[in-house]
ROMI-275761 format. One record per atom (N, C-alpha, C): x, y, z. Coordinates in pm, whole numbers, plus 50000, padded with zeros to 5 digits. Last residue first. Example, Ala and Ser with C-alpha at 12.3 -4.5 7.8 and 13.67 -1.06 7.14 Angstrom:
BEGIN
512854977550708513674989450714512905000350787513194943150780512304955050780513204967050780
END
This chain:
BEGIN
302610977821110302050965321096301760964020967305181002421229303730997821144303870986021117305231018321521305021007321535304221004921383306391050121609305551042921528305781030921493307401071721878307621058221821306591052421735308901097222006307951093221950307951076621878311701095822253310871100022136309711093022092312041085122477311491095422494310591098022396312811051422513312991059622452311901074622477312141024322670312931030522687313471043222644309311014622524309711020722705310601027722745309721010222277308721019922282308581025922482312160992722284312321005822204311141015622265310360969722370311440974622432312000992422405308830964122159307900969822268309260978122372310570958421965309430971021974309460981122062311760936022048312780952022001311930958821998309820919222276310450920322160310950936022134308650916122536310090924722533310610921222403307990882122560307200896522610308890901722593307960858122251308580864622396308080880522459308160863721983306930857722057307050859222237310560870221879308980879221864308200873921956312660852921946312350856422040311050868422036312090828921751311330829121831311190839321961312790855521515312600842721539311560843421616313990880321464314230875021557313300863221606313470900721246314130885521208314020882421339310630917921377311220916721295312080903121255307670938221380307890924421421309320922721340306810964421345305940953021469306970943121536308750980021234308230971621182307890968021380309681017421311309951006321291308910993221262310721049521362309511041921275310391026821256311111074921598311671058221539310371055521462311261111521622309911097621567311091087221550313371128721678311811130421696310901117621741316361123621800315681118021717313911121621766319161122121944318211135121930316551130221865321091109921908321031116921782319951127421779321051096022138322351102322094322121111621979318881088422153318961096322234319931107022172318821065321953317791074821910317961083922057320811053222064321571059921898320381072621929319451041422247320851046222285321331056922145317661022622095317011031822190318461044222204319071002121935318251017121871318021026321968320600990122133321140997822043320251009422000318410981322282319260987622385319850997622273317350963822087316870977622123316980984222206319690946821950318690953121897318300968721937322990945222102321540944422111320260953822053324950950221830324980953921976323120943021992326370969721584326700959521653326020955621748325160987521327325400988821464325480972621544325181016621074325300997421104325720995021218323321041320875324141031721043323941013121077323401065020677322991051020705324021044520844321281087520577322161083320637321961070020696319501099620325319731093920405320781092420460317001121320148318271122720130318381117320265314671118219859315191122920002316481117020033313821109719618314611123919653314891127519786313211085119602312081093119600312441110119686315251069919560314181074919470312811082419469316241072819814316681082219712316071087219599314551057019967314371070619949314901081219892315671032619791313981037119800314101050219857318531032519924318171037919765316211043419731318111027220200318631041120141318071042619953317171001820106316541011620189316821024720126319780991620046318460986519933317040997020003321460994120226321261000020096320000998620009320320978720473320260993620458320441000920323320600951820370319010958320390319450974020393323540953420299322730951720204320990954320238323760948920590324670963420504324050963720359322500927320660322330942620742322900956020618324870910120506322980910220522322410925720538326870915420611326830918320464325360918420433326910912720899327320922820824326750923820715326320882720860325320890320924325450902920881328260870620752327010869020704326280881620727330300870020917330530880020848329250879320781329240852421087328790870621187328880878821050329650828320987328040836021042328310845421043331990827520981331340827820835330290834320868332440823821269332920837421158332260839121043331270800421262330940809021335331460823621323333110786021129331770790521098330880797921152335300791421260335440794421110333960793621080335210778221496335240788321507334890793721388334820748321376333770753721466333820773121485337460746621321336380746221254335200750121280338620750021597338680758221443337990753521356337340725421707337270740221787337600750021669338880704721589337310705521582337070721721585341370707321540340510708821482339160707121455341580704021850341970715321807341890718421679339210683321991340140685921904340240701421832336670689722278337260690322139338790688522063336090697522568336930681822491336830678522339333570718922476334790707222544335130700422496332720751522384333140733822282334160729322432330770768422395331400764722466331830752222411330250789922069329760779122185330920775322241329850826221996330680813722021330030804022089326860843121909328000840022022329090823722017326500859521669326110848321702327440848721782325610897321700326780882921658326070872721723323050914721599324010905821703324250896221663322490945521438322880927921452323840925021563320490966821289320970965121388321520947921413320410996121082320220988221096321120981221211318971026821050319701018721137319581005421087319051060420913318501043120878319241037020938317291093420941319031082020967318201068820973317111120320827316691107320813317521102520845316531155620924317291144020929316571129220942314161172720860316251176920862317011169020854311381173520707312301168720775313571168220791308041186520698309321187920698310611179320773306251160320525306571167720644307631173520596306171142920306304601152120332304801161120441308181125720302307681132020168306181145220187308291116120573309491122220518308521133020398305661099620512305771103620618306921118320611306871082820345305071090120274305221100420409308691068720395308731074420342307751084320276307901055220658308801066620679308781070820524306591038120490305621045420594306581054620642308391017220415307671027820338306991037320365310101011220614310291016620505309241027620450307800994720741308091005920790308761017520717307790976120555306690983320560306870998820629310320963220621310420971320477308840983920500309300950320828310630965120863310380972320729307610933620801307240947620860308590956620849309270919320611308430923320555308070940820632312560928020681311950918920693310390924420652315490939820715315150933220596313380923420628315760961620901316540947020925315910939220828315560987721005315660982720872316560966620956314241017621122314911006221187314560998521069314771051221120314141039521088314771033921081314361080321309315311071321269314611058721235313601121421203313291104721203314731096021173313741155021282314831138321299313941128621294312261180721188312001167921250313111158321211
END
């Protein structure tokens, strides 16, 4: 069995964490892969700015994305290590893109049995919106999908 779990640092994602791991620990399984997933904060349209406004403006908006990297790349380790400690053995993916266009597209590419992911994750106000990364992931994908709450 291929499981891919979706990690973006957030209570349900960690839950999911753990539920792939009681899950991994009681089945047979060939392959664990840990995604995690981020979209850049998009540039704003700045008018009639000063050419140090607009670089300044850009520079934080770099500060953001590199944020975002180091966030994501730090939930997946802090992941990977929980199932190290508990002897299983991970792979880890850091992926640019839209949430669950991304997971859905990796979990074809890789073949993947089961996604185990959180209900609900960082995305603010768009959880509350119809078509959060879940529900999206759970239409577009073949494989199996666990949703833990």
């Amino acid at each position: 069995m291929k499981l891919l779990v979706c990690v973006d640092g957030s209570v349900p994602s960690n839950k999911a964490v753990e539920k792939a791991i009681e899950i991994a620990s009681g089945c047979r399984v060939d392959q664990i892969t840990l995604i995690s997933v981020y979209e850049k904060y998009p540039l704003p349209l700045i008018e009639h700015a000063s050419f140090n406004a607009m670089e300044k403006e850009m520079n934080q908006f770099e500060q953001m994305n590199e944020r975002l990297v180091t966030d994501h790349s730090l939930f997946l380790e802090k992941a990977a290590t929980r199932f190290k400690n508990e002897g299983l053995v991970t792979e880890t993916l850091l992926k640019e893109g839209h949430p669950a266009d991304t997971i859905a597209q990796t979990a074809k590419e890789l073949g993947v049995d089961m996604i185990i992911m959180g209900n609900r994750g960082r995305g603010g106000l768009k959880k509350l919106l119809l078509g959060s990364v879940s529900n999206a992931v759970i239409q577009e994908v073949h494989a199996s999908v666990l949703v833990v709450k």
